[in-house]
BAVO-853452 format. One record per residue (C-alpha): x, y, z; residue number from 1; residue in one letter. Coordinates in Angstrom, 2 decimals, m for minus. Layout:
! BAVO-853452
{pt {X, Y, Z}, NUM, "A"} ...
! end
This chain:
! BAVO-853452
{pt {m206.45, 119.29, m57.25}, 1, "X"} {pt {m206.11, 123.29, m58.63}, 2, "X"} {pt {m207.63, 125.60, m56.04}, 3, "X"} {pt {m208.04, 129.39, m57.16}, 4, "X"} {pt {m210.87, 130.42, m54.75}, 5, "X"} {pt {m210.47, 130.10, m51.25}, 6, "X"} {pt {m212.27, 131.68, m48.21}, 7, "X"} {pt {m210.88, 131.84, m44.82}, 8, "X"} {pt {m210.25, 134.10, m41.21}, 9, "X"} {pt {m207.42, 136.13, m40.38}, 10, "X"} {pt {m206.84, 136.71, m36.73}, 11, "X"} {pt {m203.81, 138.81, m35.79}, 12, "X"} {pt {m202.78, 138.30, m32.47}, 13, "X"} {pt {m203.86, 139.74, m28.88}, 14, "X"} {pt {m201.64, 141.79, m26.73}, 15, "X"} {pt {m200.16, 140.99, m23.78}, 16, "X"} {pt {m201.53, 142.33, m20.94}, 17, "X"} {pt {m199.65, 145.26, m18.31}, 18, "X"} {pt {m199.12, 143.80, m15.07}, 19, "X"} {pt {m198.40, 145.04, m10.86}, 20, "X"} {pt {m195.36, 144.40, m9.45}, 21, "X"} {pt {m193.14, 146.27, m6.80}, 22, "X"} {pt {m189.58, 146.53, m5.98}, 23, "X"} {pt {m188.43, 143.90, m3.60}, 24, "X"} {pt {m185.11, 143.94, m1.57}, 25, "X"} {pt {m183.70, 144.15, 1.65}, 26, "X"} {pt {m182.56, 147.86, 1.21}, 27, "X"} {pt {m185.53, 148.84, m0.47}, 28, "X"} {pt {m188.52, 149.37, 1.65}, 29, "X"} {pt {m190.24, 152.11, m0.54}, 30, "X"} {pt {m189.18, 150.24, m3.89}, 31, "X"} {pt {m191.70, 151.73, m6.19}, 32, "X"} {pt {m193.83, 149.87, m8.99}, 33, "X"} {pt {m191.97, 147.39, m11.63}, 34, "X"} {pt {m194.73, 146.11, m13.76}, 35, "X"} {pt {m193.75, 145.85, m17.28}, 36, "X"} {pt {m195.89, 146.23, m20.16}, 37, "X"} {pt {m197.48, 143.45, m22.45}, 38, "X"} {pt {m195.85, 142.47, m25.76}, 39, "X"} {pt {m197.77, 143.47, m29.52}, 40, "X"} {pt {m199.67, 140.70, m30.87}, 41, "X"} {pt {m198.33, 139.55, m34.05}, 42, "X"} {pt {m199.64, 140.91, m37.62}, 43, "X"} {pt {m200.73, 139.13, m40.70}, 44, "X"} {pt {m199.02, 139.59, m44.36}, 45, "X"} {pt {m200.02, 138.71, m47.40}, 46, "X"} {pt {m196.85, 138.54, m49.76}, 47, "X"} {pt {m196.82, 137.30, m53.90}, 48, "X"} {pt {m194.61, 135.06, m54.86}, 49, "X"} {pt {m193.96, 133.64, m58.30}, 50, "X"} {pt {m192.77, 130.30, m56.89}, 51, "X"} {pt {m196.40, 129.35, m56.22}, 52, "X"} {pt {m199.08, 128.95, m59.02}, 53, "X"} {pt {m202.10, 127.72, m56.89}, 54, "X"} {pt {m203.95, 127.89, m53.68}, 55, "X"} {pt {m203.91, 124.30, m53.14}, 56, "X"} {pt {m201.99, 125.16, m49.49}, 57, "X"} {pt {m205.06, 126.79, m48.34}, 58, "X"} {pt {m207.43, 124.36, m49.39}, 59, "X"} {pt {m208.24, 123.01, m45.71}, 60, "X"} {pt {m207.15, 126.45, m44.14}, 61, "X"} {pt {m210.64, 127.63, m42.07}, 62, "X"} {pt {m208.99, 130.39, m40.17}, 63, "X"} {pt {m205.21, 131.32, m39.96}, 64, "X"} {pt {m204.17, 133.09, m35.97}, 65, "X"} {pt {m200.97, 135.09, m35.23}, 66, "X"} {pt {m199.51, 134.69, m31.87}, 67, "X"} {pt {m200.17, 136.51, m28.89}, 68, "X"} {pt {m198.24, 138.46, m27.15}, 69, "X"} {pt {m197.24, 137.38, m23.60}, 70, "X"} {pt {m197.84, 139.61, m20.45}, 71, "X"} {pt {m195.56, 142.23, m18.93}, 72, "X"} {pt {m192.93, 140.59, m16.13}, 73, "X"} {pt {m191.53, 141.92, m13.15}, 74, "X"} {pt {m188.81, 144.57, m12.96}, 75, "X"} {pt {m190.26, 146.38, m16.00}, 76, "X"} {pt {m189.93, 143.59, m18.42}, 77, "X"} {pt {m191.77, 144.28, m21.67}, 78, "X"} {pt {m193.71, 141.22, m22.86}, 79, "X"} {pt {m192.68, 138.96, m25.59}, 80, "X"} {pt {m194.17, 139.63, m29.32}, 81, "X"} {pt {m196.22, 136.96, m30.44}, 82, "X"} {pt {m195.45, 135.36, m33.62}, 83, "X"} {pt {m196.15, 136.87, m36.94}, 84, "X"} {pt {m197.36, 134.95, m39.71}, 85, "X"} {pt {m196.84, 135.49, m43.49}, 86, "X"} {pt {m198.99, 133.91, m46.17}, 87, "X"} {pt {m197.17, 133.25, m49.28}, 88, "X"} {pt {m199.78, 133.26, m52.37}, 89, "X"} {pt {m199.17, 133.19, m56.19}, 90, "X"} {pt {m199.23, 136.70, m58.12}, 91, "X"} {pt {m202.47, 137.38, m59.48}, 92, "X"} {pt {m204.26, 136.72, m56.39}, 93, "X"} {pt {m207.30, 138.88, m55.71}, 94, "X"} {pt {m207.50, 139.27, m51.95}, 95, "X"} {pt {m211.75, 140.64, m50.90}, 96, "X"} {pt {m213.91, 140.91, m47.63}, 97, "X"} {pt {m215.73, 138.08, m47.78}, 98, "X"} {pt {m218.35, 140.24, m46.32}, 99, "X"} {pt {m218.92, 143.22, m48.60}, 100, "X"} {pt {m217.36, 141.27, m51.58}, 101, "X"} {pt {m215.13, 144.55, m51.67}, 102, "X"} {pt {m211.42, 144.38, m53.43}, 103, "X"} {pt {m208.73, 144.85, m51.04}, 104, "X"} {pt {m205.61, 144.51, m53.14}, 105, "X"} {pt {m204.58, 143.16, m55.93}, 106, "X"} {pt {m201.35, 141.41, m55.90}, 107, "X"} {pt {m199.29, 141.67, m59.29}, 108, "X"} {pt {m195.79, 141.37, m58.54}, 109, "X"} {pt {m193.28, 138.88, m57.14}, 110, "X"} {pt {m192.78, 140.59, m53.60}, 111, "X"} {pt {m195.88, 142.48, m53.47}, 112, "X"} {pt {m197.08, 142.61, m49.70}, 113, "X"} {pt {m199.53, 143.66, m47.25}, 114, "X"} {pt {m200.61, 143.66, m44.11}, 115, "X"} {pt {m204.06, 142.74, m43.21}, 116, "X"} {pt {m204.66, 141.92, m39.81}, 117, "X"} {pt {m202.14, 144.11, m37.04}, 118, "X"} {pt {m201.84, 142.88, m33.59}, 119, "X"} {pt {m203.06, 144.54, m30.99}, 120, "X"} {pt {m201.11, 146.53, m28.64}, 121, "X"} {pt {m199.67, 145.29, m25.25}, 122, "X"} {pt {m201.04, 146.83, m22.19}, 123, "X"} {pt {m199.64, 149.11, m19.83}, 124, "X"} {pt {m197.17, 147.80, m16.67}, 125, "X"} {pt {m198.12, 150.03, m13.32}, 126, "X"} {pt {m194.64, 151.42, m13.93}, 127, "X"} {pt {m196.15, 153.13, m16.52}, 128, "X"} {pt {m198.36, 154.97, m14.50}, 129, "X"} {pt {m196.04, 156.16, m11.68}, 130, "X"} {pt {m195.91, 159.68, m10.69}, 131, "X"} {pt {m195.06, 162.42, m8.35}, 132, "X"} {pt {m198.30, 161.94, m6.46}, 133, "X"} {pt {m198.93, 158.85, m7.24}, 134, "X"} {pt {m195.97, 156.37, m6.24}, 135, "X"} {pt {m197.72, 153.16, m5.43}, 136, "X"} {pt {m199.89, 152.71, m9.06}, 137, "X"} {pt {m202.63, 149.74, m8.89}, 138, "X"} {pt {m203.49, 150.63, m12.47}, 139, "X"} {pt {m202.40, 148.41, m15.25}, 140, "X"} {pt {m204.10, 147.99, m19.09}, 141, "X"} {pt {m205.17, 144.70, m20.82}, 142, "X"} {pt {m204.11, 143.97, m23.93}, 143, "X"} {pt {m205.90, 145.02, m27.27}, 144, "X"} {pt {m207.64, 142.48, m29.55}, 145, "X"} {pt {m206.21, 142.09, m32.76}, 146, "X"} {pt {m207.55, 143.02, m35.90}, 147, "X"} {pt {m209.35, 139.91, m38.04}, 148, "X"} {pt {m211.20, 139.82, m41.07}, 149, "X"} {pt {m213.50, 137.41, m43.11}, 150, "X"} {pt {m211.48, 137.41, m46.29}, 151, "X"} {pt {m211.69, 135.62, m50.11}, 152, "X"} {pt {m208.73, 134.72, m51.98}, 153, "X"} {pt {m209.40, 134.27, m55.76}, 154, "X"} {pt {m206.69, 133.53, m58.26}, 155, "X"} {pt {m205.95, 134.80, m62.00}, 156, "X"} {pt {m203.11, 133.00, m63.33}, 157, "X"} {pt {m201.05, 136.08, m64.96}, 158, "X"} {pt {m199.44, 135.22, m68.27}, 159, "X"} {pt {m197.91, 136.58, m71.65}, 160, "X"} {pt {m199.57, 133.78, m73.54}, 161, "X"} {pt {m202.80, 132.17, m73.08}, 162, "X"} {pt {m204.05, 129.25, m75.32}, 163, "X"} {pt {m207.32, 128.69, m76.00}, 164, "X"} {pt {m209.31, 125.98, m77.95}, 165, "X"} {pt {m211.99, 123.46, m77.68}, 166, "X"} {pt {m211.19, 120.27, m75.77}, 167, "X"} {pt {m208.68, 117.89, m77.27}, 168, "X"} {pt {m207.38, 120.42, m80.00}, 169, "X"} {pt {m203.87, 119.62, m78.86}, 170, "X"} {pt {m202.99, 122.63, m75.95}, 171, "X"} {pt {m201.87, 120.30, m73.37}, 172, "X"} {pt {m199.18, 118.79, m76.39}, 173, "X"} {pt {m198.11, 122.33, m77.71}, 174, "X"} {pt {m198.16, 123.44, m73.85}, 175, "X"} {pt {m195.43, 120.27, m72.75}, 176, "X"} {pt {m193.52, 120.68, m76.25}, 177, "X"} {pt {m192.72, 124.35, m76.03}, 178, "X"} {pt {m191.68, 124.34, m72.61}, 179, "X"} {pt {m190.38, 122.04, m69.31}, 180, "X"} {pt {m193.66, 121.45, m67.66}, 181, "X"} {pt {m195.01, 117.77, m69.11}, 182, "X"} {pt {m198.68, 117.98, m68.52}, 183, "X"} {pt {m201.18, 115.39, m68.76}, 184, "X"} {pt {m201.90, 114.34, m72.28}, 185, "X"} {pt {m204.34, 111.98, m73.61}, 186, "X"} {pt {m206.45, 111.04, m76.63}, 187, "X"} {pt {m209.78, 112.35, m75.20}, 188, "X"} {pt {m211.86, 114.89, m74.46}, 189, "X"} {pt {m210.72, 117.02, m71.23}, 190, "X"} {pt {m207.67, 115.49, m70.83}, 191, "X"} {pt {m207.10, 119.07, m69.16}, 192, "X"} {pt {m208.89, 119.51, m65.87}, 193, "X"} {pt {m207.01, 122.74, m64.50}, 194, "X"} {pt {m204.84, 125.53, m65.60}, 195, "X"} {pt {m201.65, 124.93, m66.38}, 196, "X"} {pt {m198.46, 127.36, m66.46}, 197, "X"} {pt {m195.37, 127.23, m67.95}, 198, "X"} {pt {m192.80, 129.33, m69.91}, 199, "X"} {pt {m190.41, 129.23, m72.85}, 200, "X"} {pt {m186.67, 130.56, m71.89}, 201, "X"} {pt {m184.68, 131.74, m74.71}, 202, "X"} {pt {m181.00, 131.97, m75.09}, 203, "X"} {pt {m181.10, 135.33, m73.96}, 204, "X"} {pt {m182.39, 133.86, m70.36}, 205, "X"} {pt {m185.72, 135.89, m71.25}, 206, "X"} {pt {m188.77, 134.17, m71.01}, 207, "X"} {pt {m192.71, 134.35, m71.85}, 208, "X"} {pt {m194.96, 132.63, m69.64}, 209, "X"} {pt {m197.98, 130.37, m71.10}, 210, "X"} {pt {m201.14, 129.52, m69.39}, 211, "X"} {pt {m203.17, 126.51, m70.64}, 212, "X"} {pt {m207.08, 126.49, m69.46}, 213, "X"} {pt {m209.32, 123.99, m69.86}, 214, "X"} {pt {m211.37, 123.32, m73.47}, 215, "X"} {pt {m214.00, 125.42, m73.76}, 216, "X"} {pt {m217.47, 123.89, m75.64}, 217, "X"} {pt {m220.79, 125.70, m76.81}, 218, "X"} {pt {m222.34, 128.28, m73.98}, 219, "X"} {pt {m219.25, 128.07, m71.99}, 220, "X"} {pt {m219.93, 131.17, m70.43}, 221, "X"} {pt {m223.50, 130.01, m69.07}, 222, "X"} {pt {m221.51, 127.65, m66.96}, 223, "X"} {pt {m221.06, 124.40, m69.54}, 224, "X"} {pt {m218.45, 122.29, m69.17}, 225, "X"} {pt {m214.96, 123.51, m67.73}, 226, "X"} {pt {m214.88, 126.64, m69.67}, 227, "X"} {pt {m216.49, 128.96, m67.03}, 228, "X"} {pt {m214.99, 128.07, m63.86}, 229, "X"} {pt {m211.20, 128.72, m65.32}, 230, "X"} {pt {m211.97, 131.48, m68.51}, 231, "X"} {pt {m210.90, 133.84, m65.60}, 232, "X"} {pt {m207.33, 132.56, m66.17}, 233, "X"} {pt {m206.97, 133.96, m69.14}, 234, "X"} {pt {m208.06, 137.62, m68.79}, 235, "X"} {pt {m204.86, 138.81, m67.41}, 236, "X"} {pt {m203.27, 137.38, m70.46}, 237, "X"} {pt {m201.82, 140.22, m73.06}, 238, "X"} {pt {m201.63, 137.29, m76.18}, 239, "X"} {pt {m203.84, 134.89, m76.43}, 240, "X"} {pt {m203.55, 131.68, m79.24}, 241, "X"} {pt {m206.52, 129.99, m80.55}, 242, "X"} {pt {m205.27, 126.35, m80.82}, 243, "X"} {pt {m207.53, 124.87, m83.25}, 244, "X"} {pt {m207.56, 121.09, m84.50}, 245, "X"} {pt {m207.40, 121.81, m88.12}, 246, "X"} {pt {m209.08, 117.83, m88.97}, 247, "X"} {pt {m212.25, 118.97, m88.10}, 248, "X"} {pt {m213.80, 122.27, m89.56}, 249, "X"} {pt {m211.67, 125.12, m88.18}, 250, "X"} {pt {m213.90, 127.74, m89.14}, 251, "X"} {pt {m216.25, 127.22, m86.99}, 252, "X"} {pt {m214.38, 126.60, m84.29}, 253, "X"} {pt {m212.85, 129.27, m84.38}, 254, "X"} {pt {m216.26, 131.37, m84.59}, 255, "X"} {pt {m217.37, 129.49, m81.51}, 256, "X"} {pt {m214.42, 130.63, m79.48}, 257, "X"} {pt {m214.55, 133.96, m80.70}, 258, "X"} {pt {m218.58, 133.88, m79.50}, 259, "X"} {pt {m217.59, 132.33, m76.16}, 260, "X"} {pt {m214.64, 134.86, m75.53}, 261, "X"} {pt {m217.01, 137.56, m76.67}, 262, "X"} {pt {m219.82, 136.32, m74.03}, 263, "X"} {pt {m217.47, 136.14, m71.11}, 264, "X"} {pt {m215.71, 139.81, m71.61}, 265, "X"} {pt {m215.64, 141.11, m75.00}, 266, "X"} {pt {m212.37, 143.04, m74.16}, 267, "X"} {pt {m210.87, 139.77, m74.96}, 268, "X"} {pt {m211.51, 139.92, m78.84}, 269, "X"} {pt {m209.12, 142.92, m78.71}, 270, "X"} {pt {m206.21, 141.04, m77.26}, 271, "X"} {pt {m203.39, 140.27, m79.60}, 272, "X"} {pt {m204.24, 136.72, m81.16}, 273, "X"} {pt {m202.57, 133.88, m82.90}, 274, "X"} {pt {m204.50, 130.94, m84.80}, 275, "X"} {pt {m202.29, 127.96, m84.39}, 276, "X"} {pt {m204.28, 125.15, m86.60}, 277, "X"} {pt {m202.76, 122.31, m85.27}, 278, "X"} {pt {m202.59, 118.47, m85.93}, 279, "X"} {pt {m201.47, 119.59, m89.29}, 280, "X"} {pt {m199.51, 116.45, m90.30}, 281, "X"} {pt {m202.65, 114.35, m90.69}, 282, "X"} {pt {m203.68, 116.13, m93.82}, 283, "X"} {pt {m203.22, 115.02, m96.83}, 284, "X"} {pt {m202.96, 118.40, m98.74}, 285, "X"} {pt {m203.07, 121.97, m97.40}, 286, "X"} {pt {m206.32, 123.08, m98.65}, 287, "X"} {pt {m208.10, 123.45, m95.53}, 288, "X"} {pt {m204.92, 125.68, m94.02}, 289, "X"} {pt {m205.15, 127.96, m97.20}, 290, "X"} {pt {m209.42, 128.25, m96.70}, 291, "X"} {pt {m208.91, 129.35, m93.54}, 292, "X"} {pt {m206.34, 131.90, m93.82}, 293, "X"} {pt {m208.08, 133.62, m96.96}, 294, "X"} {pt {m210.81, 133.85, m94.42}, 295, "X"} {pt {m209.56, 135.41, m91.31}, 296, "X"} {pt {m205.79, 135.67, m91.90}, 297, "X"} {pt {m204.78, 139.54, m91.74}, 298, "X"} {pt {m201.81, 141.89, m90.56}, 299, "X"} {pt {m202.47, 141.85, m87.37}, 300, "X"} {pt {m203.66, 137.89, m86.81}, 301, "X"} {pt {m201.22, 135.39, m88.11}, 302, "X"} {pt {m201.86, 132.17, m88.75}, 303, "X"} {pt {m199.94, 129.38, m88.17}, 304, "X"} {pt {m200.00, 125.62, m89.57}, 305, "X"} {pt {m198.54, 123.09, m86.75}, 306, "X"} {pt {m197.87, 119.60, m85.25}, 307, "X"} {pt {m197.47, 119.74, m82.19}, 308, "X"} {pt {m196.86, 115.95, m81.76}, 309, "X"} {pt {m194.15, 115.88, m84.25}, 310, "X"} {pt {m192.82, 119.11, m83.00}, 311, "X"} {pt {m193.67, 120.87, m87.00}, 312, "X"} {pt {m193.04, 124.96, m87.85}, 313, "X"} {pt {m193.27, 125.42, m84.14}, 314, "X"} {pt {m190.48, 127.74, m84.43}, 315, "X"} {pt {m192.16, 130.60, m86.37}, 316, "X"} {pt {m194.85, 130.07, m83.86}, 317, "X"} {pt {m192.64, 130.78, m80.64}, 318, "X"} {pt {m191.45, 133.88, m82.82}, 319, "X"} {pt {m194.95, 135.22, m82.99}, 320, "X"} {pt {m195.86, 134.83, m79.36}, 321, "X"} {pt {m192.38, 136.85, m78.29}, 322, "X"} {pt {m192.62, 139.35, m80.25}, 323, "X"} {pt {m196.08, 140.34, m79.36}, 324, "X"} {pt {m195.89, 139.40, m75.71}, 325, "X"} {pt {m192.50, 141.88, m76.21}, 326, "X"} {pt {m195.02, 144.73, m78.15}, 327, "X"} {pt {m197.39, 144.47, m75.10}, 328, "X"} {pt {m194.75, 145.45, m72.49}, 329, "X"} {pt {m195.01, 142.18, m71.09}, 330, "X"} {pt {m192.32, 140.50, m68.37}, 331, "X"} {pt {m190.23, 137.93, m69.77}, 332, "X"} 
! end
């Protein structure tokens, strides 16, 4: 199962509480106070990481705890820390208070941290209260709470490349040719259930990374089909290729995922694009290719004629997606 929307609590942990203890030995009648002071409850991070691509390890997460810290010990011990905890989660995570629905950070980058939830603070020993006038302290401090939060964790997958296309047009094939990740493939409708994300590494050790969504149908964007739940995937993609099953009337599919895009955000009709008509080989002359690029071909949206199954002019199609995912300043 994909997860990219998960809700959970963050609890950092409480503080050790101060405690009263004296002096004890055989030469020391008048010891004085000894009480050490509680230990900081441990924090909650947040921390990206590109090694992770889903939120599937928080599916059955309810509420996530730091440790506490333990109480103060006798001749002025400090209390031990309590355990920290780090949550790893995949850049392009959108971390919100599940209560106001308000964005807290955004995390972009492989390393990119924060911390949420901060322990609370030990409390005070009666050493700490000692004075001139005051040499036998009965005062201590509890601990402090630690912070917690209601919070919502929503993924966008962040990619150069993001295909689009309606459901069995071939992305899943393109997606496992071009590059090392063999997704599920099959001669039907929806074969592709969640995102998936991959990337092409050149001999330069460069790469571009590819996100494959779900097929998109008619009123997507009302909530039809997959198209809805996972078109979120692809709006943090700078390139996006329209992977069209050139057998059937290309045209029009390619109007109707112009419409849908359109419906969902129309920033996304400004994005860079590439028409890959695929399933080429299964024509039996190329007069459907040449239709459709007198129609929408132009300097700025190339057009290519593929098979992805026999692994046809996918080179000039690679090309195309580095060098625009290069003119959009993208990471490779």
């Amino acid at each position: 199962m994909f997860t990219d929307r998960v809700t959970m609590k963050l609890v950092a942990g409480r503080g050790g509480n101060g405690i009263i203890s004296w002096i004890r030995g055989r030469f020391l009648p008048k010891g004085g106070p000894c009480g050490g002071n509680g230990g900081k409850g441990g924090s909650i991070t947040l921390e990206a990481s590109h090694d992770i691509f889903s939120l599937d390890h928080f599916r059955n997460t309810n509420i996530v705890k730091a440790g506490n810290g333990a109480d103060g010990g006798t001749n002025n011990r400090t209390g031990k820390n309590g355990a920290s905890k780090t949550l790893l989660v995949p850049c392009g995570t959108l971390l919100k208070n599940l209560e106001t629905g308000e964005l807290i950070h955004d995390f972009i980058e492989h390393g990119d941290e924060l911390e949420i939830c901060q322990g609370g603070k030990g409390g005070l020993g009666n050493n700490h209260f000692k004075s001139p006038t005051n040499r036998t302290p009965l005062e201590v401090t509890p601990g402090r709470e630690g912070q917690q939060i209601e919070v919502e964790l929503e993924l966008k997958l962040i990619a150069d490349v993001g295909f689009v296309g309606l459901p069995n047009a071939g992305k899943s094939t393109l997606l496992s040719v071009l590059t090392p990740n063999k997704v599920k493939i099959g001669d039907y409708p929806f074969t592709t259930l969640k995102p998936n994300l991959s990337y092409i590494e050149f001999d330069d050790y460069s790469r571009i990374f590819l996100a494959d969504i779900p097929g998109i149908i008619k009123n997507a964007h009302q909530g039809r089909g997959l198209g809805l739940e996972f078109l979120r995937h692809i709006e943090r993609s700078q390139v996006l290729v329209y992977v069209i099953d050139v057998t059937n009337t290309p045209e029009d599919d390619f109007c109707l995922l112009r419409e849908e895009l359109s419906a969902y955000d129309p920033a996304l009709l400004d994005r860079p694009s590439i028409v890959c008509l695929n399933k080429s080989d299964e024509l039996t002359s190329n007069e459907k290719v040449d239709d459709f690029k007198r129609q929408f071909e132009t300097d700025t949206l190339h057009v290519h004629a593929v098979s992805a199954l026999l692994e046809i002019s996918l080179e000039p199609l690679v090309d195309d997606m580095r060098r625009l995912a290069q003119a959009a300043c993208i990471r490779y």
